[in-house]
mmCIF file of the C-alpha atoms, coordinates in Angstrom:
data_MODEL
# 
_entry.id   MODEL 
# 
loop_
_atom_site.group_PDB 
_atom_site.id 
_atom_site.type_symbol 
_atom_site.label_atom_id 
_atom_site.label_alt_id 
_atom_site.label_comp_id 
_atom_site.label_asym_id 
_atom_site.label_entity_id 
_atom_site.label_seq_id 
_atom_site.pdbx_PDB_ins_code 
_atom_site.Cartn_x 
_atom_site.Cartn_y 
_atom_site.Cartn_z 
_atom_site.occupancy 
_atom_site.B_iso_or_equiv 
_atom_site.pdbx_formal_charge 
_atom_site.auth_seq_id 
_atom_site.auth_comp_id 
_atom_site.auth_asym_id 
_atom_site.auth_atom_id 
_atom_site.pdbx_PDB_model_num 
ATOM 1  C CA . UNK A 1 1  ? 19.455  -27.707 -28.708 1.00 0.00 ? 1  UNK A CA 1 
ATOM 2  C CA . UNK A 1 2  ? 21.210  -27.157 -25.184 1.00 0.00 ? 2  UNK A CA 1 
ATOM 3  C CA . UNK A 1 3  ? 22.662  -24.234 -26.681 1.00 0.00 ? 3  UNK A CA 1 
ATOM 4  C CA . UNK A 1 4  ? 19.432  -22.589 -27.201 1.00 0.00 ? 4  UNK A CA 1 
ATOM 5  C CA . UNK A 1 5  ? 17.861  -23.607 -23.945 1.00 0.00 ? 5  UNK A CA 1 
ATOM 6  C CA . UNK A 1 6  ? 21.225  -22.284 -22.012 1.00 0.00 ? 6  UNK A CA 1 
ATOM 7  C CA . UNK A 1 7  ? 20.734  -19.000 -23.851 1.00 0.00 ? 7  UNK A CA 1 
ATOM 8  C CA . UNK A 1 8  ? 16.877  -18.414 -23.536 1.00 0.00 ? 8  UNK A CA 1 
ATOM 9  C CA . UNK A 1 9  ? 16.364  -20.174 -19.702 1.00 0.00 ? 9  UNK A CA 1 
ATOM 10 C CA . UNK A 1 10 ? 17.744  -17.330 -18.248 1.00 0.00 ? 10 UNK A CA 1 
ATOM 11 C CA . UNK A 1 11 ? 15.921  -15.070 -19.992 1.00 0.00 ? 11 UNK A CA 1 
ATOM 12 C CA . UNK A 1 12 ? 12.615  -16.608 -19.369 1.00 0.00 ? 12 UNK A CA 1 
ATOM 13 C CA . UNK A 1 13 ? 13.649  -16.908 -15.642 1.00 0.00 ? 13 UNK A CA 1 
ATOM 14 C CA . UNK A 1 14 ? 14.094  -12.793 -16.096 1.00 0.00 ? 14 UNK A CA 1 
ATOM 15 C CA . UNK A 1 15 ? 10.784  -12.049 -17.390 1.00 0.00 ? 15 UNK A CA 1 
ATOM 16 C CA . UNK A 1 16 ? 8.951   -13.898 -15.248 1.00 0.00 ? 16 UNK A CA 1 
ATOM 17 C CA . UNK A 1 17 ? 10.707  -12.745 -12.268 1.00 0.00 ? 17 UNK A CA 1 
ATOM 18 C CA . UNK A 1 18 ? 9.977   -9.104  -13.545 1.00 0.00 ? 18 UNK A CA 1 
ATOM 19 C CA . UNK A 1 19 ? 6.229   -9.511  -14.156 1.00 0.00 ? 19 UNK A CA 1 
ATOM 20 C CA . UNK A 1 20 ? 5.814   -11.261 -10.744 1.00 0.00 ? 20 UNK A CA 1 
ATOM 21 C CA . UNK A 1 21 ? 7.287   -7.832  -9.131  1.00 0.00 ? 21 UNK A CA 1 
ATOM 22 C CA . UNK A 1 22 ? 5.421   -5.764  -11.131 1.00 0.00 ? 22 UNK A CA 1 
ATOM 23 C CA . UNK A 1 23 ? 2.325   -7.865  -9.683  1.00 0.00 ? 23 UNK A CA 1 
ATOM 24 C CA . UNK A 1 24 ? 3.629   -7.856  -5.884  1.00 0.00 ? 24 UNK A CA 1 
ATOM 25 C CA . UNK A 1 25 ? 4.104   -4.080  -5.740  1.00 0.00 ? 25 UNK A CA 1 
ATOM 26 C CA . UNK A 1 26 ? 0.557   -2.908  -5.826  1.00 0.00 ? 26 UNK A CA 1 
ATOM 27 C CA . UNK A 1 27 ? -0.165  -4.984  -3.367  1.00 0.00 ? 27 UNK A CA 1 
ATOM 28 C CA . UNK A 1 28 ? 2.443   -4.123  -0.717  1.00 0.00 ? 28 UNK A CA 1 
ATOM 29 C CA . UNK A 1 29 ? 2.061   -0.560  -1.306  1.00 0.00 ? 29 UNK A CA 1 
ATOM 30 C CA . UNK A 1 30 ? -1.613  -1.038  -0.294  1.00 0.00 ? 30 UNK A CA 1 
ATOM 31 C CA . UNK A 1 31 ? -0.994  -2.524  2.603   1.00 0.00 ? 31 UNK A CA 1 
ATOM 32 C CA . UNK A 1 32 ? 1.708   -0.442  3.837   1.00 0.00 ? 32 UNK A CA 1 
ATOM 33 C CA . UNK A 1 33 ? -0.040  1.318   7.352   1.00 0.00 ? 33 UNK A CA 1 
ATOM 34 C CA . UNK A 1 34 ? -3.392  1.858   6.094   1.00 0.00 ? 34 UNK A CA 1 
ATOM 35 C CA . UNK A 1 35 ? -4.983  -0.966  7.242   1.00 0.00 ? 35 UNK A CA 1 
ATOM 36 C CA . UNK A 1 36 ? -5.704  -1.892  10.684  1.00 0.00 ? 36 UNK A CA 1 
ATOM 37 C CA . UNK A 1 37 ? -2.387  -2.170  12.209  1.00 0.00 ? 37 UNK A CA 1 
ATOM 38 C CA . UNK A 1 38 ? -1.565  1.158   11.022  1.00 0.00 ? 38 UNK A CA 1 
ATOM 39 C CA . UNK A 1 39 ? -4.555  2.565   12.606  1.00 0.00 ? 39 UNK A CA 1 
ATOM 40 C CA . UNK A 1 40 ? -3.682  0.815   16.211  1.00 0.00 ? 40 UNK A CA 1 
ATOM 41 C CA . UNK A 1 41 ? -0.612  2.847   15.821  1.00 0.00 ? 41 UNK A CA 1 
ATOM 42 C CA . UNK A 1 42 ? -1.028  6.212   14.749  1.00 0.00 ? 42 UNK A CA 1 
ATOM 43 C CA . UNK A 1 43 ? -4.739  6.802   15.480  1.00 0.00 ? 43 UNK A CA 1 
ATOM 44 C CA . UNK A 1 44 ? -5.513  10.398  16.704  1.00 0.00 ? 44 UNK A CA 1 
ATOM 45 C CA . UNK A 1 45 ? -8.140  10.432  19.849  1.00 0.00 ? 45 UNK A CA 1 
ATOM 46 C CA . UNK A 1 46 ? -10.899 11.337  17.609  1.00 0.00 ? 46 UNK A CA 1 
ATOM 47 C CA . UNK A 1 47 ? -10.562 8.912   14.862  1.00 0.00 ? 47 UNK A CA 1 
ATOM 48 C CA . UNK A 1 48 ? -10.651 6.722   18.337  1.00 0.00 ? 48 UNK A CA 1 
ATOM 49 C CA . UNK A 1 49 ? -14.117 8.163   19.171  1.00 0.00 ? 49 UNK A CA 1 
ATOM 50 C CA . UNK A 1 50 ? -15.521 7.556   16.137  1.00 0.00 ? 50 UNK A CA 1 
ATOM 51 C CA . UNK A 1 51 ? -14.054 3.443   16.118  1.00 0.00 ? 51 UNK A CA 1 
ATOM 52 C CA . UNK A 1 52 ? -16.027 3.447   19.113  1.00 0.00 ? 52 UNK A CA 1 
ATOM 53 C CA . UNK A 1 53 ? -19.264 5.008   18.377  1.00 0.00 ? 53 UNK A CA 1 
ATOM 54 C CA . UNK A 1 54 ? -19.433 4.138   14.545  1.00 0.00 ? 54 UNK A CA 1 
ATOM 55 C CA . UNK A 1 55 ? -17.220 1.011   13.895  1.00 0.00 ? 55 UNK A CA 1 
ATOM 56 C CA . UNK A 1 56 ? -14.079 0.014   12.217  1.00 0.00 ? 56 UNK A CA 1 
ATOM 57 C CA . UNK A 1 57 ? -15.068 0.732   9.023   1.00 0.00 ? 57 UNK A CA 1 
ATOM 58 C CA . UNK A 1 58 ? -16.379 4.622   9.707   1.00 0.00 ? 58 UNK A CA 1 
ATOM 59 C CA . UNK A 1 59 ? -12.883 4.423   11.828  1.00 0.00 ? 59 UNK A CA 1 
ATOM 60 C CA . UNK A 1 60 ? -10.739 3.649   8.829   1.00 0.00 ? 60 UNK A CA 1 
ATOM 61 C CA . UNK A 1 61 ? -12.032 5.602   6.208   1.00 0.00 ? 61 UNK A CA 1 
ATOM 62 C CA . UNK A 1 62 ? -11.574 8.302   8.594   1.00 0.00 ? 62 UNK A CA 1 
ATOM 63 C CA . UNK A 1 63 ? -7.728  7.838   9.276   1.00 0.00 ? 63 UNK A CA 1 
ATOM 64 C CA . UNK A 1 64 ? -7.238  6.723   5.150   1.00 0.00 ? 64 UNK A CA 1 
ATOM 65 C CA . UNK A 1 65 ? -8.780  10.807  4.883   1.00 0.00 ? 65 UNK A CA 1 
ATOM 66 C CA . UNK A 1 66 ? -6.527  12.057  7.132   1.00 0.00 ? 66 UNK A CA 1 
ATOM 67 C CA . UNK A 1 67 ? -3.691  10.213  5.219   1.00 0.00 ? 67 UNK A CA 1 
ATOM 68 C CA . UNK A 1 68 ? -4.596  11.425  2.058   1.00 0.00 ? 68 UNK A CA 1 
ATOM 69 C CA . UNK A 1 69 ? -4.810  15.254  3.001   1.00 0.00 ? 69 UNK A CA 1 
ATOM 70 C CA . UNK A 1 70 ? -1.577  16.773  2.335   1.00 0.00 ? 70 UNK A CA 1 
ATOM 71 C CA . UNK A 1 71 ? 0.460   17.931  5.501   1.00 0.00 ? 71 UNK A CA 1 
ATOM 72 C CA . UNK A 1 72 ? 0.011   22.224  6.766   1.00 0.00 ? 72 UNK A CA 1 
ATOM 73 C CA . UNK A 1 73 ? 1.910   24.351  4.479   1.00 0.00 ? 73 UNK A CA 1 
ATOM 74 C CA . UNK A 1 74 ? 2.804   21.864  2.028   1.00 0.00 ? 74 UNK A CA 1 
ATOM 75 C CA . UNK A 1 75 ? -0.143  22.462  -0.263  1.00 0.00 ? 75 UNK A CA 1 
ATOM 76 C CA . UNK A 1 76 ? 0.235   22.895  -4.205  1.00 0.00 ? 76 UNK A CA 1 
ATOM 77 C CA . UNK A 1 77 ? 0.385   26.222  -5.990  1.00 0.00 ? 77 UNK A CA 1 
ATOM 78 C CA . UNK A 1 78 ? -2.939  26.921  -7.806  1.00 0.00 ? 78 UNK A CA 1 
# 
């Protein structure tokens, strides 16, 4: 019997660790500078204007655009 538990503990301990990755990256990768902290760092002056005049959340969805858009001259071949 400890034979079997020496063989398939480790294993066990291996899965498990591998599903609770798979379930912590999704959540750092959404959290990597697109939330608030991000935007305190690399905000451009007018997605400052509009935190002022519209609120944070008109602010963010703002800089998330500008974060999506794919950089000048880098765009994909049609």
């Amino acid at each position: 019997m400890f034979v079997i538990a020496a063989i398939f503990f480790p294993l066990l301990l291996l899965g498990l660790l591998l599903a609770m990755e798979r379930v912590e990256r999704p959540l750092n990768a959404a959290d990597t500078g697109k939330g608030l902290e991000g935007f305190l760092h690399n905000a451009q002056p007018d997605e400052v204007d509009t935190l002022a005049h519209q609120g944070l959340p008109a602010a963010l969805e703002r800089y998330r655009r500008r974060l999506r858009r794919p950089p000048p001259g880098k765009h994909r071949a049609a």
